[in-house]
VOBA-1610 file (N, C-alpha, C; in pm, whole numbers, padded with zeros to 5 digits, always signed):
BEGIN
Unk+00339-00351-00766Unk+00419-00331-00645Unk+00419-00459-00564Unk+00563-00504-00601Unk+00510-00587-00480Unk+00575-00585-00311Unk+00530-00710-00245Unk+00513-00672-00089Unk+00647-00722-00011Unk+00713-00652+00075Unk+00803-00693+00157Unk+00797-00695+00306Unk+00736-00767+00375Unk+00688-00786+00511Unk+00814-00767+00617Unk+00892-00733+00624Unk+00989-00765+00757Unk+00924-00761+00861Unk+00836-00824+00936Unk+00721-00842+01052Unk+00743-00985+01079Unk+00709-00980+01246Unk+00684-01159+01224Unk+00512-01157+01262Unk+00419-01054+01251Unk+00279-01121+01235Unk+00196-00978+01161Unk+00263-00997+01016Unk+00179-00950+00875Unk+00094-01077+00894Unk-00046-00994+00844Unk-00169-01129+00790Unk-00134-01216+00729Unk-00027-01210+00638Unk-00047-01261+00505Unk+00079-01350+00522Unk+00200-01268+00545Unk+00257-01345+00511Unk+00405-01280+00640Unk+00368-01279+00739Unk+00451-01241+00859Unk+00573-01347+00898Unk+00673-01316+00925Unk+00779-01415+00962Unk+00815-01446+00821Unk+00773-01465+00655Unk+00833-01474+00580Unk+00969-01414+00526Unk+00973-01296+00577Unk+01076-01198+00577Unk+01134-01131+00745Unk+01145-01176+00787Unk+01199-01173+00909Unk+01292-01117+00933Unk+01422-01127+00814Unk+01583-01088+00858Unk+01617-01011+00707Unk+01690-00952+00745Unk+01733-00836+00591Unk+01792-00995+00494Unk+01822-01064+00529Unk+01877-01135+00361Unk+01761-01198+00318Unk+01696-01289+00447Unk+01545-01326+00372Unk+01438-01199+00282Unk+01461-01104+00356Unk+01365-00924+00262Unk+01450-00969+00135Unk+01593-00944+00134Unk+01644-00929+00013Unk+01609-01017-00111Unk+01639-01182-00046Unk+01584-01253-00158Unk+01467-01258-00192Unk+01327-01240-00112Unk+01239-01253-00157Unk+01219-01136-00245Unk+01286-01004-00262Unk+01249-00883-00307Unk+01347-00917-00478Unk+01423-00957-00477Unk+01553-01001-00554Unk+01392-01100-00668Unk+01348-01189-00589Unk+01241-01270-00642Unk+01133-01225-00719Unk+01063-01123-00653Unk+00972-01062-00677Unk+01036-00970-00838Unk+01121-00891-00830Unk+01165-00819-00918Unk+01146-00915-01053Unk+01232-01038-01027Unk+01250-01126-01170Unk+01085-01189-01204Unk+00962-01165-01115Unk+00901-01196-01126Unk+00775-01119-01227Unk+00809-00988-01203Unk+00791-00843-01267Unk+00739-00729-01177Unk+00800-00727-01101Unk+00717-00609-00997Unk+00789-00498-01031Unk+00747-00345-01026Unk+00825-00164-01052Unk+00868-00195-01004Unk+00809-00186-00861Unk+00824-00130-00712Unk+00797-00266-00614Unk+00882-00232-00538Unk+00880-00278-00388Unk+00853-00261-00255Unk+00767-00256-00212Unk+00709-00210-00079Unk+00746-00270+00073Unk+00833-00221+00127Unk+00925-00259+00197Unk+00850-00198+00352Unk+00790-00311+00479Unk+00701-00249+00547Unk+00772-00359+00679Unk+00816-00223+00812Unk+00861-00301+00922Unk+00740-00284+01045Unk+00637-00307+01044Unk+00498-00285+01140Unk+00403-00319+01103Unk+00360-00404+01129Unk+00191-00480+01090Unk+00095-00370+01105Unk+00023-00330+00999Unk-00097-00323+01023Unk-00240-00352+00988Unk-00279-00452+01014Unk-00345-00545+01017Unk-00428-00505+01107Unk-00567-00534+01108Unk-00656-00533+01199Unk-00647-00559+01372Unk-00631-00553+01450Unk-00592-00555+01593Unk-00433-00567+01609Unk-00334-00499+01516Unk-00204-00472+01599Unk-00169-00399+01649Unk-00100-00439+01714Unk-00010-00329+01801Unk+00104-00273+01743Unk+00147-00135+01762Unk+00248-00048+01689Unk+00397-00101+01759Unk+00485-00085+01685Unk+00635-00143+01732Unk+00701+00001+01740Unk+00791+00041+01854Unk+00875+00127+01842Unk+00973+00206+01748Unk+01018+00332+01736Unk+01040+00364+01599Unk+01201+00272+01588Unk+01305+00241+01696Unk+01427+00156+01704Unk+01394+00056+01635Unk+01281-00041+01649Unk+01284-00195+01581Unk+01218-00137+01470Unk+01147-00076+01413Unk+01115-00054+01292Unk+01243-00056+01173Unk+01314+00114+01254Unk+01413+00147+01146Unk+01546+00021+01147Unk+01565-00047+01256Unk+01635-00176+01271Unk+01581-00284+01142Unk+01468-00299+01155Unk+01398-00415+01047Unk+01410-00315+00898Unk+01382-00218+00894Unk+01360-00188+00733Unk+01497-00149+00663Unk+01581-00021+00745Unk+01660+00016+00694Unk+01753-00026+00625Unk+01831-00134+00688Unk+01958-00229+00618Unk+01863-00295+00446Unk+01726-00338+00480Unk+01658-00398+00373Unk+01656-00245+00248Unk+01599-00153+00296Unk+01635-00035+00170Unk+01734+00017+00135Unk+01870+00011+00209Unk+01980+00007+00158Unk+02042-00105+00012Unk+02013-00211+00062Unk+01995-00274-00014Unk+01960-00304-00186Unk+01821-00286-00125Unk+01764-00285-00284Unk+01767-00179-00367Unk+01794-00056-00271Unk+01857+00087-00370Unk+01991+00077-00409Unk+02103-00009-00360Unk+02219-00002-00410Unk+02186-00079-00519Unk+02096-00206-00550Unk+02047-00257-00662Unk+01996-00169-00791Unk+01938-00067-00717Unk+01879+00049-00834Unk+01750-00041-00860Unk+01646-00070-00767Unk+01530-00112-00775Unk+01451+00030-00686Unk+01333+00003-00758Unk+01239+00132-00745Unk+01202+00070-00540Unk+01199+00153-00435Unk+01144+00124-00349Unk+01091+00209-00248Unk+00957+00149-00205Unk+00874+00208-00157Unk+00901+00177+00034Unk+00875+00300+00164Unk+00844+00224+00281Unk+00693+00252+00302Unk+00666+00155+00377Unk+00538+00126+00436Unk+00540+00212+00577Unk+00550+00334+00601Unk+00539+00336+00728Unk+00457+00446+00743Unk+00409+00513+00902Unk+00406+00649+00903Unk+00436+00690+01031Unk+00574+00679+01031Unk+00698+00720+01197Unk+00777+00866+01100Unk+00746+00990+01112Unk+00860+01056+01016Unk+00973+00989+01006Unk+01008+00964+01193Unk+01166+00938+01165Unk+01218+00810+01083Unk+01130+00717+01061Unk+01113+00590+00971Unk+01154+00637+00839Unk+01069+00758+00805Unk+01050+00813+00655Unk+01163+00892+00598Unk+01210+00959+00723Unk+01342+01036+00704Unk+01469+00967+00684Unk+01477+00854+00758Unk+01581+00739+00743Unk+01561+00668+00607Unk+01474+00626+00539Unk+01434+00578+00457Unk+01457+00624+00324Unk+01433+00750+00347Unk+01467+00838+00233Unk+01607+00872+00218Unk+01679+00884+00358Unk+01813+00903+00330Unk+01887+00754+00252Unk+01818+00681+00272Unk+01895+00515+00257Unk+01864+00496+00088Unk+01777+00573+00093Unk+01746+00537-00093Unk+01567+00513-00142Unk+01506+00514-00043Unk+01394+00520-00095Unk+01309+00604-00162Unk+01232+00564-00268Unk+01157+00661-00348Unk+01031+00717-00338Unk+00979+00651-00236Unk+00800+00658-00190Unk+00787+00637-00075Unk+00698+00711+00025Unk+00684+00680+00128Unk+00492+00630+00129Unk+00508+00513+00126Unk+00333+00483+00120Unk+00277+00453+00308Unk+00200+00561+00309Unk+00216+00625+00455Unk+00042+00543+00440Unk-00047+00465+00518Unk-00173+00415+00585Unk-00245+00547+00699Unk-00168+00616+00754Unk-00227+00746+00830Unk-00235+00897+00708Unk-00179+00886+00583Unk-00219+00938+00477Unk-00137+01085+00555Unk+00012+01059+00636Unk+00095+01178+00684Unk+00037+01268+00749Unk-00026+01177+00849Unk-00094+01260+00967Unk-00009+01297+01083Unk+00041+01233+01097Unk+00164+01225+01253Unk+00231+01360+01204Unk+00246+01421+01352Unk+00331+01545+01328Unk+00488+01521+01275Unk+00518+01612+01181Unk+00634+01631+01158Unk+00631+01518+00984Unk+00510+01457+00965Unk+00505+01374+00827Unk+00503+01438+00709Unk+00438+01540+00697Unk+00468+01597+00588Unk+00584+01681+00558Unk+00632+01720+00680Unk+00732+01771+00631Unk+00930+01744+00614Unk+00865+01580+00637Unk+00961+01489+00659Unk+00972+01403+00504Unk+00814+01419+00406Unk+00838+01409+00283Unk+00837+01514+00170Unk+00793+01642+00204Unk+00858+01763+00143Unk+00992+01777+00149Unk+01089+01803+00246Unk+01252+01773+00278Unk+01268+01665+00193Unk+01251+01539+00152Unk+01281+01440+00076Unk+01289+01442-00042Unk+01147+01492-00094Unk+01154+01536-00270Unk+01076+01399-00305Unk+01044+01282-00249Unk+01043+01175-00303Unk+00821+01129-00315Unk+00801+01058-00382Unk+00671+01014-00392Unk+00616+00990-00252Unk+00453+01016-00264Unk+00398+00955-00098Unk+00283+00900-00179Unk+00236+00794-00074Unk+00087+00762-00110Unk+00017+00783+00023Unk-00105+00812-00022Unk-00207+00870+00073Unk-00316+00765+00131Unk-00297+00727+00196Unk-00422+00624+00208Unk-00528+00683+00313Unk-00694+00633+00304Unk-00751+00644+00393Unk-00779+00562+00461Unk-00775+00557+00641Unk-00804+00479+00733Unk-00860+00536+00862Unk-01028+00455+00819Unk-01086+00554+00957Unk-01046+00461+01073Unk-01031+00552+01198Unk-00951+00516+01326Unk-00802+00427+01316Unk-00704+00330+01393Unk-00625+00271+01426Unk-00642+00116+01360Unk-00502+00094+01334Unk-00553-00016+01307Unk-00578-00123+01443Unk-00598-00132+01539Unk-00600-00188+01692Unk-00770-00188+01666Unk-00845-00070+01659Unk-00967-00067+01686Unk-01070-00087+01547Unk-00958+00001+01399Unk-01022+00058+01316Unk-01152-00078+01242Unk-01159-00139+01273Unk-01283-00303+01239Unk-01393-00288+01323Unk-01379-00235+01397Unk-01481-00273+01478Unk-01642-00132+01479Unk-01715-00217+01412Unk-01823-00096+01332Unk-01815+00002+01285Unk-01730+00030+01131Unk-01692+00098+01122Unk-01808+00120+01019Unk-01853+00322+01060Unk-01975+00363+01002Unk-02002+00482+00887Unk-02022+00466+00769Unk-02027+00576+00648Unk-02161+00611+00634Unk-02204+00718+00599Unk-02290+00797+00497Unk-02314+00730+00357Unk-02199+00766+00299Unk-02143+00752+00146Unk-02034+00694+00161Unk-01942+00620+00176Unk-01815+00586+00182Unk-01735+00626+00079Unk-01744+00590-00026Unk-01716+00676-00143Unk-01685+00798-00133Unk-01763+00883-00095Unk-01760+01043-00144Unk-01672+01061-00025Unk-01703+01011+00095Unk-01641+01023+00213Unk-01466+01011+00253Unk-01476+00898+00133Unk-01342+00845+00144Unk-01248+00971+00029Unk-01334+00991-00080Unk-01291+01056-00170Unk-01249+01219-00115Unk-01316+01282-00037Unk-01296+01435+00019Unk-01224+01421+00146Unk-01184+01281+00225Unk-01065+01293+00321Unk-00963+01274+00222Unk-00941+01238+00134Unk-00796+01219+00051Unk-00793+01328+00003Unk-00889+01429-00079Unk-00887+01550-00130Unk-00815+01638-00026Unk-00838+01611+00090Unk-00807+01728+00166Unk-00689+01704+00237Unk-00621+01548+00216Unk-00478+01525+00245Unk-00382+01586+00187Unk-00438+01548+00026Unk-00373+01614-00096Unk-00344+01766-00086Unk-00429+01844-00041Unk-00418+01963+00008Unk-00359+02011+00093Unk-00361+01902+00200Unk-00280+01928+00346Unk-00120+01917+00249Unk-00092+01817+00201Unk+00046+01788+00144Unk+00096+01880+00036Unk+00016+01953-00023Unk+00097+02056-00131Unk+00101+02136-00005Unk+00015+02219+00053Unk+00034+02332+00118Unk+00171+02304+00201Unk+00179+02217+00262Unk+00336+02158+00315Unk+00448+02161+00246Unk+00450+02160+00085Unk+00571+02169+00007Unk+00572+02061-00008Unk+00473+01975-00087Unk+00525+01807-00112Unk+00435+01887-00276Unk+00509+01849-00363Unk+00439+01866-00507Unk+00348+01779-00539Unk+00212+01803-00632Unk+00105+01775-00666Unk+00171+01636-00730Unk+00269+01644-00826Unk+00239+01500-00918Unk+00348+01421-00819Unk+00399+01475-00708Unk+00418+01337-00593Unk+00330+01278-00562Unk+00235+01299-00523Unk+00133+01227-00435Unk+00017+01109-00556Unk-00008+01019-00439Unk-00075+00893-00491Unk-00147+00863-00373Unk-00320+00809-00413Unk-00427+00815-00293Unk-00415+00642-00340Unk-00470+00624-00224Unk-00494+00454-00179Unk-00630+00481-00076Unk-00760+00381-00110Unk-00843+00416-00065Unk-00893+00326+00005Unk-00776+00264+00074Unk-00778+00170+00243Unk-00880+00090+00239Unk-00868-00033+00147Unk-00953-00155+00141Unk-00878-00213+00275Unk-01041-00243+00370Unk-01022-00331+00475Unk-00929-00197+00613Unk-00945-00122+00578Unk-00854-00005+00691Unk-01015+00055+00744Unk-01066-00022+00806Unk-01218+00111+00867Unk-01302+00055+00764Unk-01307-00059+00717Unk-01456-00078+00612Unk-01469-00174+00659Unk-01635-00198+00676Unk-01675-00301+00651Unk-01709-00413+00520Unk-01723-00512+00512Unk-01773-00590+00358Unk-01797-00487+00279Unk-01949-00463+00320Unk-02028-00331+00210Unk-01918-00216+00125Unk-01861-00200+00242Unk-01799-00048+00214Unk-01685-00072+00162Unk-01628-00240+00126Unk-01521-00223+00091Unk-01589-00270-00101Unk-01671-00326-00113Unk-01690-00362-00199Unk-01777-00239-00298Unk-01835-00183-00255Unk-01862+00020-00294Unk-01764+00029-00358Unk-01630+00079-00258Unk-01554+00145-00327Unk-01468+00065-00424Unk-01483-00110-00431Unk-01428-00114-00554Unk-01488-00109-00669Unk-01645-00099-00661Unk-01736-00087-00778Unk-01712+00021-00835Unk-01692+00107-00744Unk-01706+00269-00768Unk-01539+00344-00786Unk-01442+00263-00813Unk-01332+00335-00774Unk-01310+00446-00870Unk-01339+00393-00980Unk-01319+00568-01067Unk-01365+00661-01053Unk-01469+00648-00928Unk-01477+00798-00919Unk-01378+00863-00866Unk-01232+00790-00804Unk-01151+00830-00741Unk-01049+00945-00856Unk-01074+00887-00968Unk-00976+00956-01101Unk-01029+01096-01095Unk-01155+01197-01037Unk-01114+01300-01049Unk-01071+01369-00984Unk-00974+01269-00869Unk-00896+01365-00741Unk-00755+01366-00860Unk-00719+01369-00983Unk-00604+01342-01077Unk-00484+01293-01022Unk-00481+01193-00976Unk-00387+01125-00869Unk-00396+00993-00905Unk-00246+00940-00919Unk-00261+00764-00956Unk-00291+00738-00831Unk-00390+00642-00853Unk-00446+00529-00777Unk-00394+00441-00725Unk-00345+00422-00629Unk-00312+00272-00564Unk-00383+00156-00510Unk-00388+00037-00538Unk-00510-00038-00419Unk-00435-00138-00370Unk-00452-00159-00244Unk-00418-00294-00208Unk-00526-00374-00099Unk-00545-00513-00220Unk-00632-00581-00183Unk-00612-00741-00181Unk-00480-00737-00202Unk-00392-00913-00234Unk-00427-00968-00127Unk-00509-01076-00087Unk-00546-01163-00012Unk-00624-01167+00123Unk-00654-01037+00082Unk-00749-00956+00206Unk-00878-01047+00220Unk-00904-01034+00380Unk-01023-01072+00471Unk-01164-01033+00373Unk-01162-00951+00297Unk-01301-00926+00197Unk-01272-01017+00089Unk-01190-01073+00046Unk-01154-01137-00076Unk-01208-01304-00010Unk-01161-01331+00139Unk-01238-01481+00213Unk-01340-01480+00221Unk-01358-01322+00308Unk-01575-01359+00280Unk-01624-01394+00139Unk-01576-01349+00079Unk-01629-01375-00093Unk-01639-01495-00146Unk-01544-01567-00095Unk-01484-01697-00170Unk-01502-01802-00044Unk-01465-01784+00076Unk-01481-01861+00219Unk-01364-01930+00179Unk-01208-01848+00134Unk-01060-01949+00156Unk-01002-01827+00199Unk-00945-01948+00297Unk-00817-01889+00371Unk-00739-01773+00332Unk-00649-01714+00408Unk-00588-01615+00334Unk-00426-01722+00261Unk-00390-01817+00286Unk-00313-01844+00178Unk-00393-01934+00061Unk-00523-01937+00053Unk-00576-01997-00061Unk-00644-01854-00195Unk-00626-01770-00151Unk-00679-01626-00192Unk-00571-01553-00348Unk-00508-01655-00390Unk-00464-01572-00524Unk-00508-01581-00635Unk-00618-01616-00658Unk-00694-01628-00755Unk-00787-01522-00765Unk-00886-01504-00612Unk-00941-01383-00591Unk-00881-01255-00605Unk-00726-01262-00536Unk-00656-01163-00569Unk-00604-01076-00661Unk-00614-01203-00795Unk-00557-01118-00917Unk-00732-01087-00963Unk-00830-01166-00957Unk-00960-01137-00971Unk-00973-00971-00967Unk-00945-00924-00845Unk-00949-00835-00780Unk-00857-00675-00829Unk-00718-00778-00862Unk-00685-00649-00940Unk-00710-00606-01032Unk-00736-00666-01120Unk-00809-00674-01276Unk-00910-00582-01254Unk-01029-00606-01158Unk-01108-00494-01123Unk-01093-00373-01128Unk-00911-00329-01011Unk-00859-00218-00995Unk-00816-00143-01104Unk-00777-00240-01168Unk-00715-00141-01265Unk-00791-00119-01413Unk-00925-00219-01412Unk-01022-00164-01495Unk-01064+00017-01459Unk-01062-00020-01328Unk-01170+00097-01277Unk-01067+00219-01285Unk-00924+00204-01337Unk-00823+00334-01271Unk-00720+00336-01224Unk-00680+00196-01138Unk-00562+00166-01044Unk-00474+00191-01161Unk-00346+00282-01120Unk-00226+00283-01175Unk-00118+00195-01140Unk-00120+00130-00996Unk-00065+00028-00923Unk-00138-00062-00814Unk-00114-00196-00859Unk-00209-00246-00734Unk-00044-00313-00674Unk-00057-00319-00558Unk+00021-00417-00453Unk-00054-00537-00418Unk+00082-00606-00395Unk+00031-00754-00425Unk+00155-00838-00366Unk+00077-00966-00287Unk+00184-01091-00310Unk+00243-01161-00372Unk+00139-01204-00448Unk+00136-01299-00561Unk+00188-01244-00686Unk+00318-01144-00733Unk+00347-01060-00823Unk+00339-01160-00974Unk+00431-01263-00972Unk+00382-01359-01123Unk+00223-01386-01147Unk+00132-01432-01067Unk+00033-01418-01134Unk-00059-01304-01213Unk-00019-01241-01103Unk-00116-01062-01108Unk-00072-01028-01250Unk+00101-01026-01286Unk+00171-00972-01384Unk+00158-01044-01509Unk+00101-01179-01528Unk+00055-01251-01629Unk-00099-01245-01652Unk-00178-01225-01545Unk-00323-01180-01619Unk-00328-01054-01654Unk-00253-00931-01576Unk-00227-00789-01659Unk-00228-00805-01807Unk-00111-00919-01832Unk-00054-00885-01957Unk-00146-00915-02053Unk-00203-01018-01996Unk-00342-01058-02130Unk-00445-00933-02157Unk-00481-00899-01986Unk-00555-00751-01992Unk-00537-00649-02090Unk-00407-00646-02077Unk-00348-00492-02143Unk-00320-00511-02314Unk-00329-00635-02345Unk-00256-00714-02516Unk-00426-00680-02545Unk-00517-00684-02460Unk-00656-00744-02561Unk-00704-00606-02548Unk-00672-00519-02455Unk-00723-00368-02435Unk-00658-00282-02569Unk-00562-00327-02570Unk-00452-00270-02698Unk-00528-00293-02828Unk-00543-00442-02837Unk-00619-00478-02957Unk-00734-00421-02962Unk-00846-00407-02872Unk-00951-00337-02884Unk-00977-00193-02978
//
């Protein structure tokens, strides 16, 4: 999956996509590069931001998912505004990869009405506050039985079982420790029977590790997915889509041969 920022202060890579033709080409890019999916996201959330109104959201994303669905490219929004999700879905989107894991009233049943994929992520508190000592038991098990019980919240709503996909919010409410747990440990996530999502492309745990910047971080990054999808990931998201998609391929040729 890869990433489409329309933000001007994403961590990573904010102001790169700024205006629907810049989204387009870079997404146009990404595709020839090998990405399914496209993850198309108008609101930072990043560690201390602030939320943008649901007008400039659906202003920044919408014209961009029109777009790449008249292309007949697989695409995902990043949001969790229903009315974001409802627009989104009307415009052509196929996934709603929601970070509040369709908590906001009126979310689930804004992707039941749709018919279309969600991903579930966990994130303890906001992202404004959610860094600041953030405290587990088990993180793991912890993280694993709030998604169980999303999953639950979302069938009982009328969203079908093989829609849904958990993401287990690297860097959303973890600290170092807790982010690096759950990537040791991610298969234990496979017996919630739900593809896996991770996204960890150039993340603040990937600098502590290495001490580079976040545009020096794609090396760690594909490092990182390789991990994910040893452990289970069915999709990782990512910036860097040509590299990630050329160490896969060696991954998956020598797993084959095995």
């Amino acid at each position: 999956m890869g990433i489409i920022n329309v933000t001007p202060d994403s961590f990573s890579d904010g102001g790169l996509c700024d205006s629907p033709g810049r989204a387009i080409q870079r997404a146009v890019s990404l595709i020839e590069q090998g990405a399914d999916w496209l993850d198309v996201g108008g609101e930072s959330t990043r560690p201390g931001s602030m939320p943008v109104g649901v007008e400039e959201e659906l202003g920044r994303v919408i014209p961009v998912v029109e777009s790449l669905a008249s292309m007949n490219f697989s695409v995902s929004v990043d949001t969790s505004k229903p009315e974001v999700m409802r627009a989104a879905i009307k415009a052509g989107a196929g996934m709603i990869n929601d970070v509040n894991a369709l908590r906001a009233p009126g979310a689930l049943e804004a992707v039941a009405a749709g018919g279309v994929a969600a991903c579930l992520m966990h994130m303890k508190g906001d992202p404004r506050s959610m860094q600041i000592s953030p405290r587990y038991n088990d993180v793991v098990a912890e993280v694993k039985d709030f998604l169980l019980q999303r999953m639950n919240a979302a069938e009982a709503a009328g969203v079908s079982r093989e829609q849904l996909l958990i993401d287990p919010g690297f860097g959303f409410g973890k600290a170092q420790d807790h982010n690096v747990e759950l990537l040791r440990c991610l298969d234990q996530l496979c017996d919630l029977d739900a593809p896996i999502m991770v996204g960890l492309s150039r993340k603040s745990m990937l600098g502590k590790i290495t001490g580079n910047e976040v545009s020096n971080r794609v090396h760690a990054s594909v490092a990182a997915a390789l991990l994910a999808v040893q452990r289970g990931a069915a999709i990782v998201r990512v910036h860097d889509v040509k590299a990630t998609t050329d160490a896969l391929a060696v991954y998956n040729l020598v797993n084959e041969i095995v």
